[in-house]
C-alpha positions as CSV (number, residue, x, y, z in Angstrom):
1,X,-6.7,-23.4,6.2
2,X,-3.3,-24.0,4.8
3,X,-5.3,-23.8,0.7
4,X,-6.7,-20.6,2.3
5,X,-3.5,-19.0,3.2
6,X,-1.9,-20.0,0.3
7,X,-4.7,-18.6,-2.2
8,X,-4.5,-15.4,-0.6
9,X,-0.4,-15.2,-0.9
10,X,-1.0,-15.9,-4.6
11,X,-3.6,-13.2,-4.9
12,X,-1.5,-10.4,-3.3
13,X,1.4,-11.7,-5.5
14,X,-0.5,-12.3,-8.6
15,X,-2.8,-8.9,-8.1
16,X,0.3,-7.1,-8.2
17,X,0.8,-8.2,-11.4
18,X,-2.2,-6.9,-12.8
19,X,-1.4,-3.3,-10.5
20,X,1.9,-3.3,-12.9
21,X,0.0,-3.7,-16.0
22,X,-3.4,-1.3,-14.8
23,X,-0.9,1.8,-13.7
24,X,-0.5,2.7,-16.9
25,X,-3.9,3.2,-18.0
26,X,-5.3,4.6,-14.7
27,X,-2.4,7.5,-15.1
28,X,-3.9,8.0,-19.0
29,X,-7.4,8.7,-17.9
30,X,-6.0,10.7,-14.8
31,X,-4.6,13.0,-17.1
32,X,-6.0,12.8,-19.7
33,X,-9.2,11.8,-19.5
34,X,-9.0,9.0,-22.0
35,X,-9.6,5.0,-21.6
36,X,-7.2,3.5,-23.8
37,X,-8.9,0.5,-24.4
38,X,-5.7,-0.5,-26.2
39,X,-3.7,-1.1,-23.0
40,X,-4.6,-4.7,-23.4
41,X,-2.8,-5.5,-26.7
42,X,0.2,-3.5,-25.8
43,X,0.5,-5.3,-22.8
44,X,0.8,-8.6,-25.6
45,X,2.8,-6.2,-27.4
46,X,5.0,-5.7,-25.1
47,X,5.3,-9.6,-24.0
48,X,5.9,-10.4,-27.7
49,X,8.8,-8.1,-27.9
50,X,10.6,-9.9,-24.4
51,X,9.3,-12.8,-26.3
52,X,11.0,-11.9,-29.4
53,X,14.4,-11.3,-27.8
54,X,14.8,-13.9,-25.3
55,X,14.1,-16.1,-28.5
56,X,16.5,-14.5,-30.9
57,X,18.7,-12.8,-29.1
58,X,19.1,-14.8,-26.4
59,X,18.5,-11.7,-23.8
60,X,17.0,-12.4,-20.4
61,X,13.8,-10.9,-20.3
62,X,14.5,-8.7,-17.2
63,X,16.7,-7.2,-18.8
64,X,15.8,-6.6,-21.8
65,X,13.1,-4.2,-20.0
66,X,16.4,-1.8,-20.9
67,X,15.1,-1.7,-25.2
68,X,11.2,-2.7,-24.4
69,X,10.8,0.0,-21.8
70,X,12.2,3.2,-24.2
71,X,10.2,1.4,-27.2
72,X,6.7,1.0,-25.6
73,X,7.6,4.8,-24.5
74,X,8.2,6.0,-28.2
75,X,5.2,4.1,-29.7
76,X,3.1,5.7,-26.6
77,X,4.1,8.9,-27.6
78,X,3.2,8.0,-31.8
79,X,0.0,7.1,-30.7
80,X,-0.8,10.2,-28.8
81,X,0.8,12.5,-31.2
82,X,-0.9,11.0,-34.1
83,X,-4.1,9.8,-33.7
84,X,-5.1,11.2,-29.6
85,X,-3.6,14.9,-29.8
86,X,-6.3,15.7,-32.9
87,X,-9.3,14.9,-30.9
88,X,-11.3,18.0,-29.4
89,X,-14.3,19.1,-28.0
90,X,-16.8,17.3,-25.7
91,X,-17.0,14.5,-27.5
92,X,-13.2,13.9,-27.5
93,X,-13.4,11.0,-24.6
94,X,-15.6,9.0,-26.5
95,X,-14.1,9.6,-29.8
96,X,-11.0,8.3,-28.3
97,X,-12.7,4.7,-27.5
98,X,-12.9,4.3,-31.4
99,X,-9.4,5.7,-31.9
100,X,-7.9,3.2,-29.1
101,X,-10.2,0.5,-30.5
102,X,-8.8,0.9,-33.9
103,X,-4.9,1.5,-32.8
104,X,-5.3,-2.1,-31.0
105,X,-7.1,-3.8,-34.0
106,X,-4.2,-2.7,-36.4
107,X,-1.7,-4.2,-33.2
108,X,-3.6,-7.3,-33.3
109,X,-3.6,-7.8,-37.1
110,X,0.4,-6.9,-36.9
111,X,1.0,-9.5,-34.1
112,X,-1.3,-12.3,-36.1
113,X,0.5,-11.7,-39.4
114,X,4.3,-11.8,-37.3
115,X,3.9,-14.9,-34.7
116,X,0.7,-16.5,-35.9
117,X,-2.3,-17.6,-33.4
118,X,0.3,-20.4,-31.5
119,X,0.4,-19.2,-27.8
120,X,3.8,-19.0,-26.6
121,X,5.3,-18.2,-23.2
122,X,8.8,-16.3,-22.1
123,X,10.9,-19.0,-20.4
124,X,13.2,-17.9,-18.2
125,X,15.1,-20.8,-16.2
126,X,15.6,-18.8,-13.1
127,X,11.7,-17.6,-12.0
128,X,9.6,-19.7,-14.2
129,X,10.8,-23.2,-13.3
130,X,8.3,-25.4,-11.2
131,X,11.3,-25.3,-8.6
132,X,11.7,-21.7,-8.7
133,X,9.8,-20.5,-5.8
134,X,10.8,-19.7,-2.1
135,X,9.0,-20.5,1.4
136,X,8.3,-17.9,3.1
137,X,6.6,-18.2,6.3
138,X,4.8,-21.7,5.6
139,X,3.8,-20.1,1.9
140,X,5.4,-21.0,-1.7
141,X,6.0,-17.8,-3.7
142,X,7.0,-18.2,-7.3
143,X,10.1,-16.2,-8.2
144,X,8.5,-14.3,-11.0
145,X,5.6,-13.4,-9.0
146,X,8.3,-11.8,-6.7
147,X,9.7,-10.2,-9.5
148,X,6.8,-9.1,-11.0
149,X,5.8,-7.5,-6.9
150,X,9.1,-5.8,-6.9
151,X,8.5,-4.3,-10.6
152,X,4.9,-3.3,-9.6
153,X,6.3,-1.2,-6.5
154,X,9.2,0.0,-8.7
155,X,7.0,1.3,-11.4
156,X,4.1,3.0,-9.0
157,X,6.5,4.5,-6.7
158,X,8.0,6.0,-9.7
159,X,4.9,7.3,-10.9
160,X,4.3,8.8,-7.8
161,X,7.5,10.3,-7.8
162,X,7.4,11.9,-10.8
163,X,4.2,13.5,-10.0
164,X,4.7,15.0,-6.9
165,X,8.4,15.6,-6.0
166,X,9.4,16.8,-9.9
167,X,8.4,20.3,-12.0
168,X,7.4,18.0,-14.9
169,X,4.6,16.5,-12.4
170,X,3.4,20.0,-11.0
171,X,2.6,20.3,-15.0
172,X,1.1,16.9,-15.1
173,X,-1.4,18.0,-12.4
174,X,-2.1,21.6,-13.6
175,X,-2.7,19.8,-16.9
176,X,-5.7,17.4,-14.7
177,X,-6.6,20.1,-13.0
178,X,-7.9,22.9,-16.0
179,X,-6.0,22.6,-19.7
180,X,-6.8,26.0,-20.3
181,X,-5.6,27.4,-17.5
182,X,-2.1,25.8,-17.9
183,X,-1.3,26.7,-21.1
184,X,-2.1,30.4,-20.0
185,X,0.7,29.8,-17.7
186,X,3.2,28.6,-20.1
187,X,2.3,24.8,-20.0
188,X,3.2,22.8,-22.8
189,X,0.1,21.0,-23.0
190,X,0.6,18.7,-26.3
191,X,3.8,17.8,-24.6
192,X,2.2,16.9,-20.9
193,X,-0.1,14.4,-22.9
194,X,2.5,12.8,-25.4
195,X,4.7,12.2,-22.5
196,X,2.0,10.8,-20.1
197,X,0.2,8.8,-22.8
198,X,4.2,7.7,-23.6
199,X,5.0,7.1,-19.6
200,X,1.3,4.8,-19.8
201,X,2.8,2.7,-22.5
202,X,6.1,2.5,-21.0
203,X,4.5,0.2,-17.9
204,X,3.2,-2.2,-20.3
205,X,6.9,-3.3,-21.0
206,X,7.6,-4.7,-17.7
207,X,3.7,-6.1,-17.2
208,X,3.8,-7.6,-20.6
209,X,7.4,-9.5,-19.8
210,X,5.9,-10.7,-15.9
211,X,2.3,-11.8,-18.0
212,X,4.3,-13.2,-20.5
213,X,6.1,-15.1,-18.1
214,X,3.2,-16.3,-16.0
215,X,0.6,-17.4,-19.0
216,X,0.8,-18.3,-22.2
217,X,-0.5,-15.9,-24.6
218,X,-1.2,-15.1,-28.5
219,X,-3.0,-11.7,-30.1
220,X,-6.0,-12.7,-28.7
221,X,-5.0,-12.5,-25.2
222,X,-5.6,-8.5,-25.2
223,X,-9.8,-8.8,-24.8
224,X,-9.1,-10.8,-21.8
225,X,-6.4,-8.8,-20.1
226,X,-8.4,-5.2,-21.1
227,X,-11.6,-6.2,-19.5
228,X,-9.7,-7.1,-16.3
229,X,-7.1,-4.3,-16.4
230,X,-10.2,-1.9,-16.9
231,X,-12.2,-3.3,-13.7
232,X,-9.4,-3.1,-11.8
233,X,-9.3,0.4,-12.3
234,X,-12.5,1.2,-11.8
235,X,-12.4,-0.8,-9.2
236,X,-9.6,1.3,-7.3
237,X,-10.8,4.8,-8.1
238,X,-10.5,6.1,-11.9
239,X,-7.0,7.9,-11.8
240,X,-6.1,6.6,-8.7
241,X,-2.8,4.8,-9.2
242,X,-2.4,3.4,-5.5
243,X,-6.1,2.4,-5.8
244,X,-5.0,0.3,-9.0
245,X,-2.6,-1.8,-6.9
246,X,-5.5,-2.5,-4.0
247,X,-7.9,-3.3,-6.5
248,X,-5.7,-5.8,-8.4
249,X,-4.8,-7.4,-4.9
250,X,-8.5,-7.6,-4.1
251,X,-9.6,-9.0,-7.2
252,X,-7.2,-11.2,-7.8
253,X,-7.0,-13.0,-3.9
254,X,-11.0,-13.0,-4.4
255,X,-10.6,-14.9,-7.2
256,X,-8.0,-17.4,-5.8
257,X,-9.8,-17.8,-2.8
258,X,-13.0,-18.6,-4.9
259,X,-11.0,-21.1,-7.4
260,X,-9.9,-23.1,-3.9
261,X,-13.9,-25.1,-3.4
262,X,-15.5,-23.5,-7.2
263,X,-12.8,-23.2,-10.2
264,X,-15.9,-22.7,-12.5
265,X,-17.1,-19.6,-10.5
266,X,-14.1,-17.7,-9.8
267,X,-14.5,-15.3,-12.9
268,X,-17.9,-14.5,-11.9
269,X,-17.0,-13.9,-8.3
270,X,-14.7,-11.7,-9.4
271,X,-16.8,-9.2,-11.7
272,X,-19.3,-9.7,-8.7
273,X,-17.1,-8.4,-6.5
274,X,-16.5,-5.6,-8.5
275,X,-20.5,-4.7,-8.9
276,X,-21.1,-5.1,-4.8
277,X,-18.1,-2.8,-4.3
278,X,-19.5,0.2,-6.9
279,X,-22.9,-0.3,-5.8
280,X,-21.4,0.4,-2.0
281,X,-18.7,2.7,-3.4
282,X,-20.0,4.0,-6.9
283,X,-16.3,6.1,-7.1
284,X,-14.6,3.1,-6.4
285,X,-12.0,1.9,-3.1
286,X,-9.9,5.7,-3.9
287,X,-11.7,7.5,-6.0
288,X,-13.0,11.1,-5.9
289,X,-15.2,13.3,-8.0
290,X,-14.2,14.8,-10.8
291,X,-12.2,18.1,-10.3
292,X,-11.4,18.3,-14.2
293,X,-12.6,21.6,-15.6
294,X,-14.6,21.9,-18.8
């Protein structure tokens, strides 16, 4: 009972490590209707770059979120400007697969030709040490889990925020809502997307330092983390950011749970779970149909 309890501490701790990393790309595809399959390799991106200045620099990770956070933003906002602001038309969503596709090949070559295919991890003495963890009601929590918890509700709250109590997020949702109609009304459109695809990028900073910190990881790590990230947020509802976090806190416990009596099965209980809940709930735990106009 004890493993039991324990597992499922983990899952909620370590699922809202994958929340952090998913809120960005379920707020893309809310918005914008795009899956940036690239969110996977800018997550590494993004742990490289802690990586990079803890080594260097000597900066703790945490805060070096202040220069990672503003970068990931400004290469979000490159990205859309450059290569997801010219696509049009119906096709547009599935032109942008190949787009993201090639934007996290070129990523990946980038990374292999800078740090090589050695896996590293970020080291930080304070959360990632075997005796860094607190006891909290009969459980062991690891500090960066905690941290990374703390940085998940940060981040959605934030999103949240900004989309509902700010004039910039009553453009956001018109934007969802019907393009057309908000540029009629003065919306800015190409600026809506370049910031929202730059806010989606932004999150990967601090869910690239907490993965970073919690695995060790090389270029390749982004298929792995993508096809997670992505059925967490189908999982939750597509464009549902507080169905992001559930998701990742169900997944994740399921597969902790699992990993207690059956290591070998824990990632196929885990994409099981995902099928059983879409075959109950094809929108997923929070999502609703589409209310996009055309």
């Amino acid at each position: 009972m004890a493993r039991f309890l324990q597992a499922v501490a983990d899952g909620i701790s370590g699922g809202a490590v994958y929340a952090l990393m998913a809120a960005g790309l379920t707020l893309i595809f809310g918005v914008l209707d795009i899956i940036n399959i690239a969110q996977g390799i800018l997550v590494v991106l993004a742990a490289y770059l802690s990586y990079a200045l803890s080594v260097h620099l000597q900066l703790d990770p945490l805060l070096g979120l202040v220069i990672t956070v503003p970068v990931m933003f400004v290469l979000g906002v490159i990205i859309q400007w450059a290569f997801i602001r010219r696509l049009r038309g119906r096709e547009r969503t599935a032109m942008s697969l190949l787009v993201c596709y090639a934007v996290a090949v070129i990523i990946e070559g980038a990374l292999y030709a800078e740090f090589g295919g050695t896996p590293v991890t970020i080291h930080m003495s304070y959360a990632t040490s075997p005796t860094a963890q607190v006891h909290v009601l009969g459980f062991y929590l690891g500090y960066i889990y905690l941290i990374g918890f703390g940085l998940a509700v940060v981040a959605i709250a934030g999103i949240y925020l900004l989309l509902y109590r700010t004039k910039f997020g009553r453009s956001i949702r018109a934007t969802t809502q019907d393009a057309v109609a908000a540029r009629l009304i003065g919306i800015n459109v190409d600026r809506v997307a370049a910031v929202t695809f730059g806010i989606g990028v932004a999150v990967t900073a601090a869910g690239g330092m907490v993965f970073g910190a919690t695995n060790a990881f090389n270029p390749d790590s982004g298929y792995d983390l993508i096809s997670r990230l992505l059925s967490i947020v189908i999982l939750g509802g597509l464009g549902s950011i507080g169905g992001a976090l559930v998701a990742a806190m169900f997944m994740v416990t399921v597969e902790e749970i699992v990993n207690i009596w059956q290591p070998t099965w824990a990632v196929v209980v885990y994409y099981a779970a995902l099928v059983i809940v879409l075959f109950l709930r094809p929108n997923g735990l929070f999502g609703k149909k589409a209310v996009r106009a055309q």
